[in-house]
DSSP file (Angstrom, degrees, kcal/mol; ACC not computed):
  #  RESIDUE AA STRUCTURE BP1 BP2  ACC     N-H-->O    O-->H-N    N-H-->O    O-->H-N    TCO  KAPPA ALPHA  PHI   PSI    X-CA   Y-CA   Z-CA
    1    1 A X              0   0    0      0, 0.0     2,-0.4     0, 0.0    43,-0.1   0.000 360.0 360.0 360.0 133.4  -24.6   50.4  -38.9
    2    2 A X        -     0   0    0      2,-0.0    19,-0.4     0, 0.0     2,-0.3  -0.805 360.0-157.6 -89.1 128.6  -25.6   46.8  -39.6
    3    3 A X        -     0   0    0     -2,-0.4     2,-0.5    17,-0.1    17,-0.2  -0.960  15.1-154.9 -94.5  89.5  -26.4   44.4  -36.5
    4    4 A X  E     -A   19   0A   0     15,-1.4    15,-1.9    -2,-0.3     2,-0.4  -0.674   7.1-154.7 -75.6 118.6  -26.0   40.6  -37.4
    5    5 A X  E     +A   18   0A   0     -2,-0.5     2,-0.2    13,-0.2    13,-0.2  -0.781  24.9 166.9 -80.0 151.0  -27.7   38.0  -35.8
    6    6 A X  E     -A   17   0A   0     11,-2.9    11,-2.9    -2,-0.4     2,-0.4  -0.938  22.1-143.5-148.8 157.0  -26.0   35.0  -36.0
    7    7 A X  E     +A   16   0A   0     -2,-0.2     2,-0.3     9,-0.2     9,-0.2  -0.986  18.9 169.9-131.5 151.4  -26.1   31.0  -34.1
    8    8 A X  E     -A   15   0A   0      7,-1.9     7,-1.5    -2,-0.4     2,-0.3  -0.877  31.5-104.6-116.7 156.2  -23.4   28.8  -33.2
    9    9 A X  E     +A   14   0A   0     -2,-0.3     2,-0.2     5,-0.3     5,-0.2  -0.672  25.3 179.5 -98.7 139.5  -23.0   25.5  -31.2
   10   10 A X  E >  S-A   13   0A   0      3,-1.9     3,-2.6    -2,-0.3    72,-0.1  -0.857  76.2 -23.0-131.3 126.3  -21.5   25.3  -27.8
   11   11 A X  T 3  S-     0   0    0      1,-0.2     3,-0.1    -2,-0.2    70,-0.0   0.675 131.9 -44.5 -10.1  90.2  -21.4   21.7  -26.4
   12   12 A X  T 3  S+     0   0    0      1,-0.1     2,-0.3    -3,-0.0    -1,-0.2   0.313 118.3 125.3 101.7   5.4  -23.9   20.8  -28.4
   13   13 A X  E <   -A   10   0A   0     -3,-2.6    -3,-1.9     0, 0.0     2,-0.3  -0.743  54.0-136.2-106.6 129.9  -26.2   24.5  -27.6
   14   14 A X  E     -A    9   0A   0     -2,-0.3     2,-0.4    -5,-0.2    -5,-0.3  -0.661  30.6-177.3 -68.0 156.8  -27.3   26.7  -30.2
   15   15 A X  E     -A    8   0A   0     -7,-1.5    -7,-1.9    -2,-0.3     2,-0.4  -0.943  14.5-148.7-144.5 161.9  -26.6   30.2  -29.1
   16   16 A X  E     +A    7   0A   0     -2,-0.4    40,-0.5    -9,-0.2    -9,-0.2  -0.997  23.2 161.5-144.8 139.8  -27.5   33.3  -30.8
   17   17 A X  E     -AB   6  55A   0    -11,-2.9   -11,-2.9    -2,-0.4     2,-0.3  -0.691  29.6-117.6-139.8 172.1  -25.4   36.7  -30.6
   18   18 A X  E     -AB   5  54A   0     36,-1.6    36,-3.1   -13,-0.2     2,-0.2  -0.974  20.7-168.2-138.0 147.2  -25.1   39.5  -32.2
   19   19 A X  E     +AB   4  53A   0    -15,-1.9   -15,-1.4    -2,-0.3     2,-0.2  -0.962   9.6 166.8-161.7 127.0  -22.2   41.2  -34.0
   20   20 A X  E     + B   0  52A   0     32,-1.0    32,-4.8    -2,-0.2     2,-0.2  -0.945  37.2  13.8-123.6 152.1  -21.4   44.5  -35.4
   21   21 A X  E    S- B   0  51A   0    -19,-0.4    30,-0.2    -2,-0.2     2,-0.2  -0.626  73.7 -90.4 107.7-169.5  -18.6   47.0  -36.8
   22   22 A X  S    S+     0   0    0     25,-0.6     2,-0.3    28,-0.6    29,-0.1  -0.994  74.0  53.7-143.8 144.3  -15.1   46.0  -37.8
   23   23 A X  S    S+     0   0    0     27,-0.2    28,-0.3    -2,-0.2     2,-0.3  -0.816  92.9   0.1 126.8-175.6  -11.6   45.8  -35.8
   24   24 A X  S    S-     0   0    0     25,-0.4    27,-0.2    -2,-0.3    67,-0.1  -0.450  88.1 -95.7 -53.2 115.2  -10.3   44.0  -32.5
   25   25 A X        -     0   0    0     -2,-0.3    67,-3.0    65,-0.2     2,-0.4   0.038  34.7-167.0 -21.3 120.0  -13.3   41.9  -30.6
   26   26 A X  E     -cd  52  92A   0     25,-2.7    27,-1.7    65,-0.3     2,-0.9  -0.976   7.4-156.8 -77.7  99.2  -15.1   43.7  -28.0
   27   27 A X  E     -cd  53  93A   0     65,-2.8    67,-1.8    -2,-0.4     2,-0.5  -0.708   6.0-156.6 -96.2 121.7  -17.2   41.2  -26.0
   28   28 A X  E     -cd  54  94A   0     25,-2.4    27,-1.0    -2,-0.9     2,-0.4  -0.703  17.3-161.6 -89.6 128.1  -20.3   43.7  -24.2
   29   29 A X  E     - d   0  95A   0     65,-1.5    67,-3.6    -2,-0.5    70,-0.2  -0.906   9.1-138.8-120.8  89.9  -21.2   41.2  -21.0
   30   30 A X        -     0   0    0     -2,-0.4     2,-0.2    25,-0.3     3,-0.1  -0.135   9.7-133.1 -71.5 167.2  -24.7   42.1  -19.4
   31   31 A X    >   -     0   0    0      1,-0.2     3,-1.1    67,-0.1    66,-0.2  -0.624  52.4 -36.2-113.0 161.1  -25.4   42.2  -15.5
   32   32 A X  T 3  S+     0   0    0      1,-0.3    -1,-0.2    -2,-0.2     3,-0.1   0.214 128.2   6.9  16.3  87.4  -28.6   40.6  -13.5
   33   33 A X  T 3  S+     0   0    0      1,-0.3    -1,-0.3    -3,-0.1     2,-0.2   0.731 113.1 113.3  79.6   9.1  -31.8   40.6  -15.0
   34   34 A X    <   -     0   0    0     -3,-1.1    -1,-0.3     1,-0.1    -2,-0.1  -0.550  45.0-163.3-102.9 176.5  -30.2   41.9  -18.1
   35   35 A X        -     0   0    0     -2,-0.2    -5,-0.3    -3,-0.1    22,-0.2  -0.006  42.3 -85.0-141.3-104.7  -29.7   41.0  -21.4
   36   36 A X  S >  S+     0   0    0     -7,-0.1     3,-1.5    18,-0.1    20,-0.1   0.331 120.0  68.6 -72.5 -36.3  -27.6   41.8  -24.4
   37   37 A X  G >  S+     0   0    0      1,-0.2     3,-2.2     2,-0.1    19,-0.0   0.931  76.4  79.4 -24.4 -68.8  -30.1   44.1  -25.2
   38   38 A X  G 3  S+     0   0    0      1,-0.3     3,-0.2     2,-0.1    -1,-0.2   0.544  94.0  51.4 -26.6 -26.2  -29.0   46.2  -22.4
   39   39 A X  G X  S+     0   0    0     -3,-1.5     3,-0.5     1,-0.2    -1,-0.3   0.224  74.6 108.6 -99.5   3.8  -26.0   47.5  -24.6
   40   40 A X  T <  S+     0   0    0     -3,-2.2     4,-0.3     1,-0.3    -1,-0.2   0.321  78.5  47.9 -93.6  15.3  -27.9   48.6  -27.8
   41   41 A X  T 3  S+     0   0    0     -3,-0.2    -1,-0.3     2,-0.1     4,-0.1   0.048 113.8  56.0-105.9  20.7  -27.6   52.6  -27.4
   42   42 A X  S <> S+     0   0    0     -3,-0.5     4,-0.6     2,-0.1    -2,-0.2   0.763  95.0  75.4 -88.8 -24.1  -23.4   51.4  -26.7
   43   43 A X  H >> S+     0   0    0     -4,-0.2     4,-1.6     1,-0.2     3,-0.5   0.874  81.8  54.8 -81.2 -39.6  -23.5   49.6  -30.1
   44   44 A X  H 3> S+     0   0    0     -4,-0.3     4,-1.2     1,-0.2    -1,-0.2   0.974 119.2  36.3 -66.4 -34.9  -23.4   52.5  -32.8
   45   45 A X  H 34 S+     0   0    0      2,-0.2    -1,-0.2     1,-0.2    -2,-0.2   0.894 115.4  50.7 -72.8 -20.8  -19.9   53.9  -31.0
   46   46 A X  H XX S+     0   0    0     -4,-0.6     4,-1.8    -3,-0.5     3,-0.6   0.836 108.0  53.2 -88.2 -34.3  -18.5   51.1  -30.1
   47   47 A X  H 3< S+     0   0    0     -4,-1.6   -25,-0.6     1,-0.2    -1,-0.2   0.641  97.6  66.7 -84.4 -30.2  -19.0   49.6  -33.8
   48   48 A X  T 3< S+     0   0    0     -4,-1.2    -1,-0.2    -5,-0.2    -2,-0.1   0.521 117.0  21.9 -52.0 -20.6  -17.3   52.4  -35.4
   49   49 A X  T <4 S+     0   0    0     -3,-0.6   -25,-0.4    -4,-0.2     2,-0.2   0.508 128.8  26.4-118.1 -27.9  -14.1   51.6  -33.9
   50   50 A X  S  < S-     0   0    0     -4,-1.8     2,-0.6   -27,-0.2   -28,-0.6  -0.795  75.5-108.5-136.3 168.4  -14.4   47.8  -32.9
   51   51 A X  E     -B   21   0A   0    -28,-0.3   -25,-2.7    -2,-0.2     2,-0.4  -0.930  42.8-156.1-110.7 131.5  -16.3   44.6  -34.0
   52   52 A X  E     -Bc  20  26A   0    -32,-4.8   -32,-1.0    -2,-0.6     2,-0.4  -0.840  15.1-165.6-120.4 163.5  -18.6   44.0  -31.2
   53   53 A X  E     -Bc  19  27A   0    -27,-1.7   -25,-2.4    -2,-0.4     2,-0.4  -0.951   8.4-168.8-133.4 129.3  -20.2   40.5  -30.2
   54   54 A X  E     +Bc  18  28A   0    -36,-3.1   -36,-1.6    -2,-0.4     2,-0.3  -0.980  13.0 169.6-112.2 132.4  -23.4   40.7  -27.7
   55   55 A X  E     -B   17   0A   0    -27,-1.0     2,-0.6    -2,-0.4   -25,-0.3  -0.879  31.0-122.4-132.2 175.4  -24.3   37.6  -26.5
   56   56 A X        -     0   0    0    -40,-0.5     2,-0.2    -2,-0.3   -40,-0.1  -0.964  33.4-123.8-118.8 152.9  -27.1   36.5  -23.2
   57   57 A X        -     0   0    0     -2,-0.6     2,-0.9   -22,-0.2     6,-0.2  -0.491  46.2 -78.0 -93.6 163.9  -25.5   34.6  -20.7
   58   58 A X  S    S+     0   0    0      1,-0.2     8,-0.2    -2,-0.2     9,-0.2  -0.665 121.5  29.1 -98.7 110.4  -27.3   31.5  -20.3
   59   59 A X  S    S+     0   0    0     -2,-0.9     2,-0.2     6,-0.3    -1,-0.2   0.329 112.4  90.3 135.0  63.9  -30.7   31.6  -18.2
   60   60 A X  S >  S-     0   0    0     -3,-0.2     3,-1.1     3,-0.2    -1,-0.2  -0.816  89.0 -26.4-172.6 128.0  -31.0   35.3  -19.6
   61   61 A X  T 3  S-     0   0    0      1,-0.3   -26,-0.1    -2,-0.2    -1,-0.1  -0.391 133.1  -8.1  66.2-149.9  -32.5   36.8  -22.6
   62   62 A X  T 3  S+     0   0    0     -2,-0.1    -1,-0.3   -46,-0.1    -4,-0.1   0.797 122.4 103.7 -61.0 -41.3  -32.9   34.8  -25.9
   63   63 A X    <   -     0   0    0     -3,-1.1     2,-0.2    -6,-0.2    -3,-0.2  -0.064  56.4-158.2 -21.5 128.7  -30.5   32.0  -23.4
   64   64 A X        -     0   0    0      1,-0.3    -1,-0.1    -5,-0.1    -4,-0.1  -0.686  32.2 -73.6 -86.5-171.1  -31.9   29.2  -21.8
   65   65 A X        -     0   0    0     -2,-0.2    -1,-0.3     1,-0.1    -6,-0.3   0.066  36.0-178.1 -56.8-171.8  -30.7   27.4  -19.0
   66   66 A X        +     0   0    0      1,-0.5     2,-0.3     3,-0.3    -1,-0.1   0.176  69.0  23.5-132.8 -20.0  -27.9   25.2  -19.4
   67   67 A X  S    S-     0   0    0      2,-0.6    -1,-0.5    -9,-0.2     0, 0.0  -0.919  80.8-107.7-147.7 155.4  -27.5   23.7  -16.1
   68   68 A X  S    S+     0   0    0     -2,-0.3     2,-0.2    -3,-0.1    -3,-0.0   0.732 109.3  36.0 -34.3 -43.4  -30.1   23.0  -12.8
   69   69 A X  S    S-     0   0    0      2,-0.0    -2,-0.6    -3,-0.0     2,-0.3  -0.503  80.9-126.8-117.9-172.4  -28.0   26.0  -11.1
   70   70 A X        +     0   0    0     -2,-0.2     2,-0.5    -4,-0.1   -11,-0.1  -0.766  29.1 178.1-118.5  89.8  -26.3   29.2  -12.1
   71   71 A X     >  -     0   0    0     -2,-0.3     4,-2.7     1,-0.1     5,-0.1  -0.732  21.2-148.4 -93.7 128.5  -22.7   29.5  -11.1
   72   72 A X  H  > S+     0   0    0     -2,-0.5     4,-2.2     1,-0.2     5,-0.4   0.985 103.6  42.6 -18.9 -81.2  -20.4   32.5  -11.9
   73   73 A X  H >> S+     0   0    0      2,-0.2     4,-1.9     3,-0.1     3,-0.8   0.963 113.8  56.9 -53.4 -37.0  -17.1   31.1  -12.3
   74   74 A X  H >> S+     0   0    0      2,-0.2     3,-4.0     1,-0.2     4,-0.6   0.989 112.1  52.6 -70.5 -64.7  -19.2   27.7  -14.7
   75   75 A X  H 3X S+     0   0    0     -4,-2.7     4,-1.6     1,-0.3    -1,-0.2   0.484 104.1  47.3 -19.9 -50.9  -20.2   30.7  -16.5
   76   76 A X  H <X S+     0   0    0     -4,-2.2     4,-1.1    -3,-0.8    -1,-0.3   0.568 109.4  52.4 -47.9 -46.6  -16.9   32.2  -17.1
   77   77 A X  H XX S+     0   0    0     -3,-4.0     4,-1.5    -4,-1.9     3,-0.8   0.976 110.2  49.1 -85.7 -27.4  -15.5   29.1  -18.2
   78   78 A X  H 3X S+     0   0    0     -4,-0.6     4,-3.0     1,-0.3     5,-0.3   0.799 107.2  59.0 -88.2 -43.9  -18.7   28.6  -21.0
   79   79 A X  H 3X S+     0   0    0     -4,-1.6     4,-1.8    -5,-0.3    -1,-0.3   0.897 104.7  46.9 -68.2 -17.7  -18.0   32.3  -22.1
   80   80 A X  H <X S+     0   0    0     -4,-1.1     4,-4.6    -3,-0.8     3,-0.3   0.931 109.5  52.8 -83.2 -46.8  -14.3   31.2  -23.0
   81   81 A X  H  < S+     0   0    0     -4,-1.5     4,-0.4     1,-0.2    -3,-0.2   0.902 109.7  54.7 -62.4 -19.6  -15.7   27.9  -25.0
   82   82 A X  H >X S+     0   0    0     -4,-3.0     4,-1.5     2,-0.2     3,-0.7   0.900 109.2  48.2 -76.2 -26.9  -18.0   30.7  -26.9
   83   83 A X  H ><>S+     0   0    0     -4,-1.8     3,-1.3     1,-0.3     5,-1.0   0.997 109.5  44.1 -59.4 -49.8  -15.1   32.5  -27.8
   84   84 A X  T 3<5S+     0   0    0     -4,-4.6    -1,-0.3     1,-0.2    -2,-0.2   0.274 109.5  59.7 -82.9  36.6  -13.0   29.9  -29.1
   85   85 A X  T <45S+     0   0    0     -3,-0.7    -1,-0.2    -4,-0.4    -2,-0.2   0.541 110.3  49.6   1.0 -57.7  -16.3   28.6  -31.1
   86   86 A X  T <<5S-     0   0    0     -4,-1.5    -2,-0.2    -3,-1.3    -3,-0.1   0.560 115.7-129.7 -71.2 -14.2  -15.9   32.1  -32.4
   87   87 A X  T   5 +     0   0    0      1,-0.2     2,-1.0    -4,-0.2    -3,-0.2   0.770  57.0 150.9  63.5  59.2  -12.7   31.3  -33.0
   88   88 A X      < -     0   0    0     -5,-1.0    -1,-0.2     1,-0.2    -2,-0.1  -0.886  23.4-173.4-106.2 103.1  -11.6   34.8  -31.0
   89   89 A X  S    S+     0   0    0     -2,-1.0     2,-0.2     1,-0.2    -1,-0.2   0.813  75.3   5.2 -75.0 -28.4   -7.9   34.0  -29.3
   90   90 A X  S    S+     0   0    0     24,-0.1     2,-0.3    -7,-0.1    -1,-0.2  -0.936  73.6 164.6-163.3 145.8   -8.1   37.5  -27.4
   91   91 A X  E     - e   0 114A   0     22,-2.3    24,-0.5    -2,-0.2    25,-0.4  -0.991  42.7 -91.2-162.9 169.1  -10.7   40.2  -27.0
   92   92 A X  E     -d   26   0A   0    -67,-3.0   -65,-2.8    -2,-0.3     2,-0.2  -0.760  41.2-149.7 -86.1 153.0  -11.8   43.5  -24.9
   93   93 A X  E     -de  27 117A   0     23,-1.8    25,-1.6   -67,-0.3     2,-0.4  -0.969  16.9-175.8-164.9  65.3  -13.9   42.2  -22.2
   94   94 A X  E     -de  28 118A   0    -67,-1.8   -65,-1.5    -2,-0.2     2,-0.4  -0.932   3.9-179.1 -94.5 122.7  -17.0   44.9  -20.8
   95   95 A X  E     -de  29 119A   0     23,-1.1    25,-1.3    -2,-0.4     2,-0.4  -0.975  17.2-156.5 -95.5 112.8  -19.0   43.8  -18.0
   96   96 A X  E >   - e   0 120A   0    -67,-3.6     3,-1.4    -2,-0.4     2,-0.5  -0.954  64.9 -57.7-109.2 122.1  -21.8   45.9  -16.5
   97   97 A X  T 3> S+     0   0    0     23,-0.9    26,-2.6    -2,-0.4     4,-0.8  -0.359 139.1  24.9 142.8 -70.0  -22.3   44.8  -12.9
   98   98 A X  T 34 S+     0   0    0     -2,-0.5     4,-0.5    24,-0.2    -1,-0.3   0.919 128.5  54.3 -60.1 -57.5  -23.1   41.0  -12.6
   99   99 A X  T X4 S+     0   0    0     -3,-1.4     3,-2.7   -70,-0.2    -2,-0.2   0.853 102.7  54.5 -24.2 -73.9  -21.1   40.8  -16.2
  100  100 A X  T 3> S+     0   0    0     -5,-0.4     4,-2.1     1,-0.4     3,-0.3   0.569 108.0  47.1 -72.6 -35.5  -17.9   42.5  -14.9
  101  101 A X  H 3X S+     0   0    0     -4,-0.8     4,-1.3    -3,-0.3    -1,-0.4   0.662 112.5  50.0 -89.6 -16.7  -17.5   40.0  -12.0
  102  102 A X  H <4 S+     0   0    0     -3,-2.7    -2,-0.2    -4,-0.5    -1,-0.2   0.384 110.4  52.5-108.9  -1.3  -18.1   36.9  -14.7
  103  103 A X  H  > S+     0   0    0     -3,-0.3     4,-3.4     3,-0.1     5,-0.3   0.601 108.5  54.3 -97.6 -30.4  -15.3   38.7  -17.1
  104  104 A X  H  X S+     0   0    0     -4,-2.1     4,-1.6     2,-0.2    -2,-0.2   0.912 105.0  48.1 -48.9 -56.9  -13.0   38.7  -14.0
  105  105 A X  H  X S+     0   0    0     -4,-1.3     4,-2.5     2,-0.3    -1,-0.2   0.901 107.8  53.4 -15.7 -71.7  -13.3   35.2  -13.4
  106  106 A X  H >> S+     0   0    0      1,-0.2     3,-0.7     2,-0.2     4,-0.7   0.967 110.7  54.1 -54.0 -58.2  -12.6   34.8  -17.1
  107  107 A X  H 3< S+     0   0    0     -4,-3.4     4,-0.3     1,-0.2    -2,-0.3   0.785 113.2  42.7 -20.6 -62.0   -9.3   37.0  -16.2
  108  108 A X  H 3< S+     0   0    0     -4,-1.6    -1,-0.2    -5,-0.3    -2,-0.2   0.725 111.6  45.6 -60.8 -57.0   -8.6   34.9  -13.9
  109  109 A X  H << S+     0   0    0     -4,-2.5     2,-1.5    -3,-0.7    -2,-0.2   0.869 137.2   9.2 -87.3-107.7   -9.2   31.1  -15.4
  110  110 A X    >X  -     0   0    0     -4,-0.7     3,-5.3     1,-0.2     4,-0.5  -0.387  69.1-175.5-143.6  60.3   -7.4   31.9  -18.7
  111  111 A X  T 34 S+     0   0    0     -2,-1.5    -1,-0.2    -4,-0.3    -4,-0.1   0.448  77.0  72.4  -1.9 -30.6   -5.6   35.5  -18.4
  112  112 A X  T 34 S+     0   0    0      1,-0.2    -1,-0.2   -22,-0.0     3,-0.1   0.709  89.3  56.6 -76.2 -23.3   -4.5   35.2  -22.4
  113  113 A X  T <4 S+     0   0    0     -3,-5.3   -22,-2.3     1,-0.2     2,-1.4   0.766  92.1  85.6 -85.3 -25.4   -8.2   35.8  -24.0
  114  114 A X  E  <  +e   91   0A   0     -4,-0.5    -1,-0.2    -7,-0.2     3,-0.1  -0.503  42.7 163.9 -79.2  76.7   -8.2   39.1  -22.0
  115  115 A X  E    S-     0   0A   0     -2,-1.4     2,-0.3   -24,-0.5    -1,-0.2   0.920  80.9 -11.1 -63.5 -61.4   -6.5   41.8  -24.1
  116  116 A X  E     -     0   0A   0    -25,-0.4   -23,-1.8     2,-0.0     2,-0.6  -0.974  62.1-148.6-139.8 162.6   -8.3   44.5  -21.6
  117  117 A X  E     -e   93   0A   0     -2,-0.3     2,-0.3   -25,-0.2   -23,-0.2  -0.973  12.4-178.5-124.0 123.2  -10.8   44.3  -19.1
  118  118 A X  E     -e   94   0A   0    -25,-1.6   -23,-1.1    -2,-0.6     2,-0.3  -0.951  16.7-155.1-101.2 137.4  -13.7   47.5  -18.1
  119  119 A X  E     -e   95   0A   0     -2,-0.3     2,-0.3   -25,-0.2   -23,-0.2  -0.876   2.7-149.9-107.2 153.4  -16.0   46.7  -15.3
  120  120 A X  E    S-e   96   0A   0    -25,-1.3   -23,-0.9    -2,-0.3   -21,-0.1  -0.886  75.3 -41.1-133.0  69.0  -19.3   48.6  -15.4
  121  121 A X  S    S-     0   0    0     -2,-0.3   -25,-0.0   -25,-0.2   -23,-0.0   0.977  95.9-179.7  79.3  34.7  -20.6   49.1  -11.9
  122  122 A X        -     0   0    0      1,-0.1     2,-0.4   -26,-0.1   -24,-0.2  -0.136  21.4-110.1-100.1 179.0  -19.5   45.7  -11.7
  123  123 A X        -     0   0    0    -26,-2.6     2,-0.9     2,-0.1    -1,-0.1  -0.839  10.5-149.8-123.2 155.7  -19.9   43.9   -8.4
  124  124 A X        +     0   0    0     -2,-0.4     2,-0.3     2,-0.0    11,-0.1  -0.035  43.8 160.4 -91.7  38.5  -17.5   42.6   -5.5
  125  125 A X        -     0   0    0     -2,-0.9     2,-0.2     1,-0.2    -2,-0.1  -0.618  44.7-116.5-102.7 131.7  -19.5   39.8   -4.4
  126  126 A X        +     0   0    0     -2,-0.3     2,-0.6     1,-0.1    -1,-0.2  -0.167  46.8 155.0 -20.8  90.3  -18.6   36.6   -2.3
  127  127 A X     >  -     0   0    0      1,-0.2     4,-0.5    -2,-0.2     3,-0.5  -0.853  52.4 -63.2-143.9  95.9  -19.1   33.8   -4.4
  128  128 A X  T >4 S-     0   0    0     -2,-0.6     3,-0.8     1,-0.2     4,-0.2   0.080  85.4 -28.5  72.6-179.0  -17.2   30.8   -3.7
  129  129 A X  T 34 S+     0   0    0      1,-0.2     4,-0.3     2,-0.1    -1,-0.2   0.715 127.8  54.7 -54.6 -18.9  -12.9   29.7   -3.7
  130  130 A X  T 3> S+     0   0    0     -3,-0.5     4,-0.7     1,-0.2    -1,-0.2   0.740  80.9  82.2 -98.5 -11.6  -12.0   32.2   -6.3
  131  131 A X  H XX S+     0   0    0     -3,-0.8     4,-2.1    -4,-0.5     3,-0.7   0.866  88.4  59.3 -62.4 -46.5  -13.3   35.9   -4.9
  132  132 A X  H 3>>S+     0   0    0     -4,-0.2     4,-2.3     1,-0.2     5,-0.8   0.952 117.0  32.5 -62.4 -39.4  -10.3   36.5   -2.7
  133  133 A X  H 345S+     0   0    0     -4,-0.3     4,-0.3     1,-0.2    -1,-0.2   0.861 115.8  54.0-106.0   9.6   -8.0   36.2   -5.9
  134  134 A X  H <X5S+     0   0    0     -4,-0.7     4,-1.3    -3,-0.7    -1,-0.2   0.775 113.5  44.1 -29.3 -57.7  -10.5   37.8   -8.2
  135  135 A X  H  X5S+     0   0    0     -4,-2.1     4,-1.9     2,-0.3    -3,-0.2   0.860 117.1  51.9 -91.6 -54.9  -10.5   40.9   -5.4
  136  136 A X  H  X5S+     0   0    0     -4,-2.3     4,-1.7     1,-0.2     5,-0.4   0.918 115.8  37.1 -53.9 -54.2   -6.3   40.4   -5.5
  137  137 A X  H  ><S+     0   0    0     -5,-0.8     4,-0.7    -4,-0.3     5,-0.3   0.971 109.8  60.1 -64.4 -39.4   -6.0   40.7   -9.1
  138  138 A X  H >X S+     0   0    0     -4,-1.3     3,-2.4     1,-0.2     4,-1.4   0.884 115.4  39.4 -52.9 -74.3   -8.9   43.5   -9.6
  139  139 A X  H >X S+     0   0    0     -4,-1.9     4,-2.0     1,-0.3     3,-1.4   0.805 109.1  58.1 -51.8 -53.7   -6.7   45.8   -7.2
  140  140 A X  H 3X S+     0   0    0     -4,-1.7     4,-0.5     1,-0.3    -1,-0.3   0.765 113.7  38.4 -38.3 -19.7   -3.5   44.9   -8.5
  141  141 A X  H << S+     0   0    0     -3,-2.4     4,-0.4    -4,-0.7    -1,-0.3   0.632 111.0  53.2-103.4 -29.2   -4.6   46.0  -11.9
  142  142 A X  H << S+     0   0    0     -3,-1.4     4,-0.4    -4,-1.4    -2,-0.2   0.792 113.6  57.1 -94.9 -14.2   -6.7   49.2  -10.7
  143  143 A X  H  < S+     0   0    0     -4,-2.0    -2,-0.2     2,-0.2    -3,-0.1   0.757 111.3  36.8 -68.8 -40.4   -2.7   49.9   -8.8
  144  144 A X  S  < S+     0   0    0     -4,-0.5    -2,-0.1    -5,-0.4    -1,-0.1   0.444 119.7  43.2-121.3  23.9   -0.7   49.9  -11.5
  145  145 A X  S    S+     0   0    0     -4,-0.4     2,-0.5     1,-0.1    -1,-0.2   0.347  97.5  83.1-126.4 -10.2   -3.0   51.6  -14.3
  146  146 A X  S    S-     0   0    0     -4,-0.4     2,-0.2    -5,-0.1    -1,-0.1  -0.822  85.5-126.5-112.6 150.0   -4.2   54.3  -12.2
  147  147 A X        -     0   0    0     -2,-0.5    -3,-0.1     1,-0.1    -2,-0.0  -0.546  17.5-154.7 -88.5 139.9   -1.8   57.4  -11.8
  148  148 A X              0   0    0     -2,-0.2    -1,-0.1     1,-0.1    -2,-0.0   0.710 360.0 360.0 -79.1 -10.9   -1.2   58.0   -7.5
  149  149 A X              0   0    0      0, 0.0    -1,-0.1     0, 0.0    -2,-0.1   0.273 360.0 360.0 171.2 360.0   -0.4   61.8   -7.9
């Protein structure tokens, strides 16, 4: 299995990912103190079935900063201008902890790019106007995909 690195511009930002396999986009989204790295004994299964894109979110890994602070949600909206950079209209969406809560967000803010969303340990955490309808949408979704009986 082949692992590309590759860079692209984002306002005006090199960023550098990585992307392997072939098939529907699978974006792997690392948590806290991670990086894209975090996902490489995920990549040979995952890549057999899907083309997967690792990227570091920006202060994190190969990333640098992009702004004075770190916000969630800003985040969220910078991972939807790297998709369509990538020119990716829709893709599966894995978050592991920190990740999971910055693909909700993306759920949330522009609902169309998210074919499916897995959270990984992901976390529930108060952060600002959008967590109560983050928190509404997670459950609503974990209601009507999981079977009661």
């Amino acid at each position: 299995m082949k692992i590309t690195k590759r860079t692209i511009l984002v306002d005006n930002v090199p960023i550098h990912y990585r992307v392997a396999g072939k098939g529907e986009p699978v974006i792997l989204i690392h948590g806290l103190s991670g990086s894209s790295r975090w996902w490489n004994r995920n990549i040979p299964a995952l890549a057999s079935l899907y083309r997967v894109y690792l990227v570091d979110l920006p202060g994190f890994g190969a990333m640098r900063h992009l702004a004075p602070t770190f916000e969630l949600v800003e985040c969220a909206a910078w991972l939807d201008r790297w998709m369509q950079s990538l020119g990716l209209e829709t893709a599966h969406l894995v978050g592991h902890s920190m990740g999971g809560y910055i693909c909700m967000a993306l759920a949330v803010l522009r609902p169309a790019v998210v074919k499916h969303l897995v959270l990984v340990d992901s976390i529930g955490m108060a952060f600002g106007k959008h967590t109560s309808r983050l928190r509404t949408m997670a459950l609503r979704s974990i209601y009507r995909t999981t079977p009661m009986f």
